[in-house]
DRENSE-185846 format. One line per 5 residues: number of its first residue (from 1); for each residue x, y, z of C-alpha. Coordinates in steps of 0.5 Angstrom, whole numbers, plus 500, padded with zeros to 3 digits. Example, Ala and Ser with C-alpha at 12.3 -4.5 7.8 and 13.67 -1.06 7.14 Angstrom:
1> 525 491 516 ~ 527 498 514 $
% end
This chain:
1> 649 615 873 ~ 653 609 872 ~ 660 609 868 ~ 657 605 863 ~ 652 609 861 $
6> 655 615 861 ~ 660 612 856 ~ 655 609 852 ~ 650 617 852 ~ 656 620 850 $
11> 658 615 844 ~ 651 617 842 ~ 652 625 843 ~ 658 624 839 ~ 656 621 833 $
16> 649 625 833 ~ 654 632 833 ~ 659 628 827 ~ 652 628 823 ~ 648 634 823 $
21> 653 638 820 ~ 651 633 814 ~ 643 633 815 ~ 644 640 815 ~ 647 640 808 $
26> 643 635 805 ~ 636 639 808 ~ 640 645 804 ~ 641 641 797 ~ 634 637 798 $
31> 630 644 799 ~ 634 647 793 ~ 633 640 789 ~ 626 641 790 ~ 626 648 788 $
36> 629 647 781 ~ 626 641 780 ~ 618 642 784 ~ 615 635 787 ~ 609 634 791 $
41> 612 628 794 ~ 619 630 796 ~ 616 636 799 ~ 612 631 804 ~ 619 627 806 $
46> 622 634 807 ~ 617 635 811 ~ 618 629 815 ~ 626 630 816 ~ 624 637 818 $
51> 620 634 824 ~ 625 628 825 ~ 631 634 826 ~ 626 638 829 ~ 625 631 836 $
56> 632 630 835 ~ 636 636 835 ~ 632 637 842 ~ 634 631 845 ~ 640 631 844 $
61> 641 638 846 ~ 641 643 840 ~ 635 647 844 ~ 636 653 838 ~ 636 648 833 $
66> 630 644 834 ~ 626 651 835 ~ 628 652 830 ~ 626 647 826 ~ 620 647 829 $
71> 618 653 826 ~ 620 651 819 ~ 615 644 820 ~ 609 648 822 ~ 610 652 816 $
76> 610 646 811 ~ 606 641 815 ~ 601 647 813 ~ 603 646 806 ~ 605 639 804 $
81> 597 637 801 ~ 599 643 796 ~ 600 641 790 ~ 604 647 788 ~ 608 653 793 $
86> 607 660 792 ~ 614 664 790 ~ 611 668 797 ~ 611 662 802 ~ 618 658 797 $
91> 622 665 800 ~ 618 664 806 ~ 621 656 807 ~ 629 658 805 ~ 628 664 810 $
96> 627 660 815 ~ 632 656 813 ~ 637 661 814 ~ 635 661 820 ~ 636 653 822 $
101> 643 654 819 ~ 645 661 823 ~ 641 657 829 ~ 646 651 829 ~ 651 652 836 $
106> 655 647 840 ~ 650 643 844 ~ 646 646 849 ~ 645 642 855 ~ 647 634 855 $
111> 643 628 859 ~ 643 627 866 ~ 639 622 869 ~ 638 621 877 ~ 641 614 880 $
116> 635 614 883 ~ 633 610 876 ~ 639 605 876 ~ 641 604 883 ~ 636 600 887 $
121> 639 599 894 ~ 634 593 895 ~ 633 596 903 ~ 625 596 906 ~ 624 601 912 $
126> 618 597 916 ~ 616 601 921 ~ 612 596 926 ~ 612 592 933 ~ 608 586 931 $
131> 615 581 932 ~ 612 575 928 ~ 609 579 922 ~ 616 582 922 ~ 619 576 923 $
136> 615 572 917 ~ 616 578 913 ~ 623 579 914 ~ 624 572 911 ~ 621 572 905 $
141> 623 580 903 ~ 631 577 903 ~ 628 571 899 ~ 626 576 895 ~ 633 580 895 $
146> 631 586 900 ~ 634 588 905 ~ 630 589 912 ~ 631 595 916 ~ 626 595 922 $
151> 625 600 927 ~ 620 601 932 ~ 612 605 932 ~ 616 609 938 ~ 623 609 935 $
156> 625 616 931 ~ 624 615 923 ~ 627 621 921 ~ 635 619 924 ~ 633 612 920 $
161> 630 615 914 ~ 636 619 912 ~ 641 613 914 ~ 639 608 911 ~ 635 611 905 $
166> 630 606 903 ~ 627 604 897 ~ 621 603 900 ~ 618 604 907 ~ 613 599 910 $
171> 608 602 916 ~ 604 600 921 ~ 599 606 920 ~ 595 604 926 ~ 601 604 932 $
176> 606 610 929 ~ 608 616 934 ~ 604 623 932 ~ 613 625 931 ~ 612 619 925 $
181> 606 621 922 ~ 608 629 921 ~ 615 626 918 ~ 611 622 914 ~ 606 628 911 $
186> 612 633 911 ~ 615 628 907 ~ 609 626 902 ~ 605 632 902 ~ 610 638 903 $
191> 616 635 899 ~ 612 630 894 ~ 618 624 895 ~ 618 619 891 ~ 619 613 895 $
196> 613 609 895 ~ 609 609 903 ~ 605 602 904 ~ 601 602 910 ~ 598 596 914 $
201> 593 596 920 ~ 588 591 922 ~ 583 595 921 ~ 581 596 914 ~ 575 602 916 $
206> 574 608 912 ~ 578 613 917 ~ 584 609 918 ~ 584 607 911 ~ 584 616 910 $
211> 589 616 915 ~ 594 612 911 ~ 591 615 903 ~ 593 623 908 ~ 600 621 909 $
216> 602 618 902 ~ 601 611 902 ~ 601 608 895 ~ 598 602 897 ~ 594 599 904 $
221> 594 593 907 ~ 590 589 912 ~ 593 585 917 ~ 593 579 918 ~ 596 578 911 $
226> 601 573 907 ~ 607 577 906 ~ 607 574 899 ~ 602 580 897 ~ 606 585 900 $
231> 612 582 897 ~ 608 583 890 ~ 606 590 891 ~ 614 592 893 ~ 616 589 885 $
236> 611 593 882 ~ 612 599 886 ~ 620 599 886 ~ 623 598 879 ~ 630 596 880 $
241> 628 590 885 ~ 629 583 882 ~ 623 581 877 ~ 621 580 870 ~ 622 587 868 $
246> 617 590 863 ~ 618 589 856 ~ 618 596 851 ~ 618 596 844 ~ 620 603 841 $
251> 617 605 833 ~ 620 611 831 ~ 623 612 824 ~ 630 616 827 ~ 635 611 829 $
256> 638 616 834 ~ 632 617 838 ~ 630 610 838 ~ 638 608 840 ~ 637 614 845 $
261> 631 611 847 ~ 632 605 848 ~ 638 606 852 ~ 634 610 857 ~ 629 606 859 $
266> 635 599 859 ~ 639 603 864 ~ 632 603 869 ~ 631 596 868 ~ 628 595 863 $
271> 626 591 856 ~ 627 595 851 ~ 627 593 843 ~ 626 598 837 ~ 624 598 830 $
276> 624 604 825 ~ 620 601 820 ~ 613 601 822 ~ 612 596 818 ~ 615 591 821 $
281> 611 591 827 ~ 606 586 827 ~ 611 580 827 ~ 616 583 832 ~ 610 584 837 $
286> 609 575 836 ~ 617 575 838 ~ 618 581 842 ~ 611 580 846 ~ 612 587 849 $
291> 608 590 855 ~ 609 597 852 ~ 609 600 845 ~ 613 607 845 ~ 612 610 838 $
296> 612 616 834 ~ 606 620 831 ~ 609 622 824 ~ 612 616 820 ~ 613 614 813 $
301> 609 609 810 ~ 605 609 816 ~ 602 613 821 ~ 603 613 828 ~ 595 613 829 $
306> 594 608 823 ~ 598 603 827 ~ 594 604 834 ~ 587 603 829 ~ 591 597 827 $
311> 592 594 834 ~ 586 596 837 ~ 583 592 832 ~ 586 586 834 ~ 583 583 840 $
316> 590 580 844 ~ 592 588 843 ~ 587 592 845 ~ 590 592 852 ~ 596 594 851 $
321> 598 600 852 ~ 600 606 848 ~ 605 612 849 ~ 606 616 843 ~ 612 621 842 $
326> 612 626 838 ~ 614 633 836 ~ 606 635 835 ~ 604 640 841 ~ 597 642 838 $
331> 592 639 843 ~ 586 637 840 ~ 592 633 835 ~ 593 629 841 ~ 587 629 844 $
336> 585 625 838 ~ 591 621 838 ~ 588 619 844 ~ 581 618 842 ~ 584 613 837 $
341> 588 608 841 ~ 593 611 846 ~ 595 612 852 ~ 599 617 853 ~ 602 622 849 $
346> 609 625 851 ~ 612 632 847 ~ 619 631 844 ~ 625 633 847 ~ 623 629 853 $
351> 626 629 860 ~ 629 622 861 ~ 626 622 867 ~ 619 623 865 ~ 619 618 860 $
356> 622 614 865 ~ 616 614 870 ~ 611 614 865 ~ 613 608 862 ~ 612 605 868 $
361> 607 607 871 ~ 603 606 864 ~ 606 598 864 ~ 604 598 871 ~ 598 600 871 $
366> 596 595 866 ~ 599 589 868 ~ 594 591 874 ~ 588 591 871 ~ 590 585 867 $
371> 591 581 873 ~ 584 582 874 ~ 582 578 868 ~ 589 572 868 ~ 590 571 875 $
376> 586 567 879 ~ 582 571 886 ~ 584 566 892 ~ 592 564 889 ~ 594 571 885 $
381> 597 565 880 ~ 595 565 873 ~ 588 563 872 ~ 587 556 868 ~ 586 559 861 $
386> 592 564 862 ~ 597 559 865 ~ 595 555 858 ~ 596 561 854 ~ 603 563 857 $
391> 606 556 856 ~ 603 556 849 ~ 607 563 847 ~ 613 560 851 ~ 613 553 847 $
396> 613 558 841 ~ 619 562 843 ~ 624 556 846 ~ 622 554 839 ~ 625 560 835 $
401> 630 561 840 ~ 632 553 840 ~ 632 553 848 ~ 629 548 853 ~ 623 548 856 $
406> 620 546 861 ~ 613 545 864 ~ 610 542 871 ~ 605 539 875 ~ 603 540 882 $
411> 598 537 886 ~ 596 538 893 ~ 596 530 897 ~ 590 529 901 ~ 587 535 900 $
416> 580 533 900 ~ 582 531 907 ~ 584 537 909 ~ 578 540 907 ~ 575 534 912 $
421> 578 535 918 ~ 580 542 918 ~ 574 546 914 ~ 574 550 908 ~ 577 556 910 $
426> 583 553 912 ~ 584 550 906 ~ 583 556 902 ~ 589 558 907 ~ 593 551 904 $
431> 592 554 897 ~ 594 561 899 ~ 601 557 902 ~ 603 553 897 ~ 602 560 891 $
436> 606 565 897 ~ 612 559 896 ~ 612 557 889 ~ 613 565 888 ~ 619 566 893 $
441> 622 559 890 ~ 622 559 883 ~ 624 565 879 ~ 621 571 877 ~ 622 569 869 $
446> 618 562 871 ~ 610 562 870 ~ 606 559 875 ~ 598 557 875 ~ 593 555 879 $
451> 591 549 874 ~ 585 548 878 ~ 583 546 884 ~ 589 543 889 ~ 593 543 882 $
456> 598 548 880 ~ 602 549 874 ~ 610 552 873 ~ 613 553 866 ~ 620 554 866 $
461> 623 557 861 ~ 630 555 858 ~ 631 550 864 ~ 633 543 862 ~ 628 537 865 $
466> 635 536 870 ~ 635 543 872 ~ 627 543 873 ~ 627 536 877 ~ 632 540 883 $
471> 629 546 883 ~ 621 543 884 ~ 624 537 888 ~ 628 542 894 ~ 621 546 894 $
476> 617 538 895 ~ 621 538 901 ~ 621 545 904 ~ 614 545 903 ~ 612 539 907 $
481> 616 542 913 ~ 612 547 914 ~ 606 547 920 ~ 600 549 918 ~ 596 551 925 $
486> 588 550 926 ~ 584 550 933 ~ 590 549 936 ~ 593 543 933 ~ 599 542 927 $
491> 599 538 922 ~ 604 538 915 ~ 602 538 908 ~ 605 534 901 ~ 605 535 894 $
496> 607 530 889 ~ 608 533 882 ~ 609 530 875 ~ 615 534 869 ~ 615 534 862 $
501> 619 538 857 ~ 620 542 851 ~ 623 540 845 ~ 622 532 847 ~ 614 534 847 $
506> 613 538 841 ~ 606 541 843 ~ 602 545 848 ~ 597 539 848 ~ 602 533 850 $
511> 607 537 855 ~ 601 537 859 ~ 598 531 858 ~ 606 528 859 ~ 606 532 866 $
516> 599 529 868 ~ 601 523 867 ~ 607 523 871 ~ 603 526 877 ~ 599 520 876 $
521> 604 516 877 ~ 607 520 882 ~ 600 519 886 ~ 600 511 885 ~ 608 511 888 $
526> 605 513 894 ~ 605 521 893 ~ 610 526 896 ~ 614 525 890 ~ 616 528 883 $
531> 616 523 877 ~ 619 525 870 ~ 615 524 864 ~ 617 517 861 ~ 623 516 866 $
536> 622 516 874 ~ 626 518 877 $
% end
């Protein structure tokens, strides 16, 4: 774990042990407050701090506290619709009480969390002999900011496994020696390793596709492919490597969980924002625009099920995923919290690990299945509908920041041509090209489209129309450098492309009618050029 981290978890231990001897004394004099002077809606809040101390106290460490908290809340959750106690179940609550103050010991155990979340070595192990593919792959890994370690289908992978302890490994399932294989099932099958296995092969049968699912492998591609779409798949799988992280927005009414949560998941590269009134959370939603919710079951004002039932009801919410973590660890109850809008359902104290890994793979496997819906099939870009959306909610957000922003059109010259001389299919590959490029060029945080046809879209946020302009002006160039090939003959292809920007144009509308426009021009001045919106330059 990294110094800071470290530094920063013990700041939170160290005031959460300064605190408790005071929750302790004010759970004591609440209980005897409520004892002399009975009322039904205090008890339910004392329930509530009970179940709260109950998920924190396990977290950070108090093990015999929280268990003993936690036998006091299943007695009063039992009790919190009744609208009086008995004198047998009052003597019963102070008993357990006594034990809550007699279980209180220094901390049992502290956080620790392995450097595999937080240190991501960027290094790829590609295992292969195809010299070209490796080539074109090895450059557009490093743009990505991988480092590309390859060996042979012959060479021995166990010496180069533990030397260079990659992040990934890269494989051609079809070639890799039988030592290969064996190394691969022992260290998949036998030792379950984490690092994701991805396989290639230029046959994509039911057997060779067994052969790869039997040793690991969290992905299959088929070759001949665009490196772009391996690239892709590297992000998602390895968290640490360079990309839009996944944003998580944490409800949960303790302060110190959901500081102690949201560190965690910042410290593994996450997003990570937390409210503690539930109440509060459809506004930070439109601000926050999360990938994630992580959220307490048990909450005033609201419960964690209220507020799924809430969001469910809501179409731009229904897809987004739900993790709630709670303290409650009667299955049916978390069937039902599942029945009702979640995803998952995590019990308090958690390993941080594990919270780890469901977060992302929860996120992951959302931004997957929303890929089917927003991203166009033959580009891997968004869709028109999506890009428009996203540039919308993008306006929005440079607005409440007060930062620039700004948008692009890029259309491919000649491409009915292209289509003419060349065939349909080697169009398509054209638009393949250009979407592969336009990812590796710009930056992760841009958005980028297929508006339409040969045309595509980039919204970049917090970029001046200066900054804008060099970065689609250097790509302009290095696309029209490079050399499509075609039954044996070469040729080159250019873009034109027409910039407008956010604050000067206020709306979704004008940006891209702005844009539009300045393509035009750029067109009519004899294309292969970019023109910004109401100034050429």
């Amino acid at each position: 774990m990294k110094a800071e981290v470290k530094e920063k978890l013990q700041a939170l231990y160290t005031e959460y042990a300064r605190s408790l001897p005071d929750k302790l004394q004010s759970i004591k004099a609440e209980w005897l407050n409520l004892k002399a002077h009975w009322d039904k809606n205090r008890f339910q809040d004392f329930h509530r701090t009970l179940h709260s101390l109950c998920g924190s106290a396990g977290t950070y460490g108090y093990d015999s506290l929280s268990k003993a908290a936690r036998k006091i809340e299943i007695f009063l959750k039992s009790k919190t619709d009744q609208e009086f106690l008995s004198r047998e179940e009052i003597d019963e609550i102070s008993s357990l009480l006594d034990n809550l103050e007699a279980s209180f010991k220094p901390a049992q155990s502290q956080t620790t969390i392995s450097e595999d979340f937080f240190t991501g070595n960027g290094k790829i192990l590609l295992v292969d002999n195809d010299k070209r593919f490796i080539q074109e792959l090895n450059s557009n890994l490093q743009e990505s900011g991988y480092q590309v370690h390859v060996i042979s289908c012959e060479e021995n992978i166990r010496q180069a496994f533990f030397e260079i302890s990659p992040a990934a490994l890269i494989v051609d399932v079809e070639n890799i020696s039988q030592s290969t294989a064996d190394f691969l099932f022992e260290i998949y099958n036998k030792e379950k390793l984490s690092t994701p296995l991805f396989c290639m092969a230029y046959s994509a049968d039911i057997l060779t596709r067994l052969k790869a699912i039997r040793l690991g492998s969290s992905a299959f591609f088929q070759k001949p492919m665009e490196s772009i779409y391996l690239t892709r798949k590297l992000d998602q799988f390895c968290a640490s490597m360079p990309g839009e992280p996944y944003r998580v927005l944490i409800i949960d009414d303790s302060l110190s969980l959901a500081e102690y949560y949201a560190l965690i998941l910042k410290e593994a590269g996450l997003i990570a924002r937390y409210i503690t009134n539930p109440l509060l959370l459809i506004e930070t939603l439109e601000d926050f625009q999360p990938d994630l919710l992580l959220m307490d079951l048990y909450m005033p004002e609201c419960s964690g099920l209220e507020l799924a039932i809430v969001l469910r009801q809501e179409p731009q919410y229904t897809r987004l995923p739900i993790i709630f973590l709670s303290t409650e660890d009667d299955r049916l109850k978390q069937l039902s919290a599942l029945n009702l809008g979640g995803d998952d359902f995590l019990v308090k104290p958690i390993v941080p690990q594990h919270l780890i890994k469901t977060v992302f793979s929860r996120a992951k496997r959302a931004e997957i299945l929303n890929s089917f819906m927003t991203k166009d099939s033959l580009s891997g870009l968004y869709n028109h509908t999506n890009i428009l959306q996203r540039l919308d909610l993008e306006i929005a957000r440079a607005g409440r920041q007060n930062e620039q922003l700004s948008f692009i059109m890029v259309d491919i010259d000649h491409f009915k041509l292209i289509n003419d001389n060349y065939g349909h299919p080697t169009g398509d590959n054209v638009i393949r090209k250009i979407s592969s490029m336009l990812l590796l060029c710009f930056r992760k945080t841009d958005i980028i489209g297929r508006y339409g046809g040969e045309e595509f879209a980039v919204v970049m946020p917090n970029t001046s129309p200066e900054d804008a302009f060099r970065v689609i002006e250097n790509f302009r160039i290095k696309f029209s450098r490079f050399s499509f090939q075609c039954n044996g003959q070469t040729f080159s292809v250019t873009i034109s492309a027409g910039l407008s920007s956010f604050p000067a144009i206020q709306d979704v509308s004008s940006l891209v009618s702005a844009a539009d426009q300045a393509l035009y021009e750029a067109k009519n001045h004899g294309r292969n050029q970019v023109i910004i919106a109401d100034c050429g330059i």
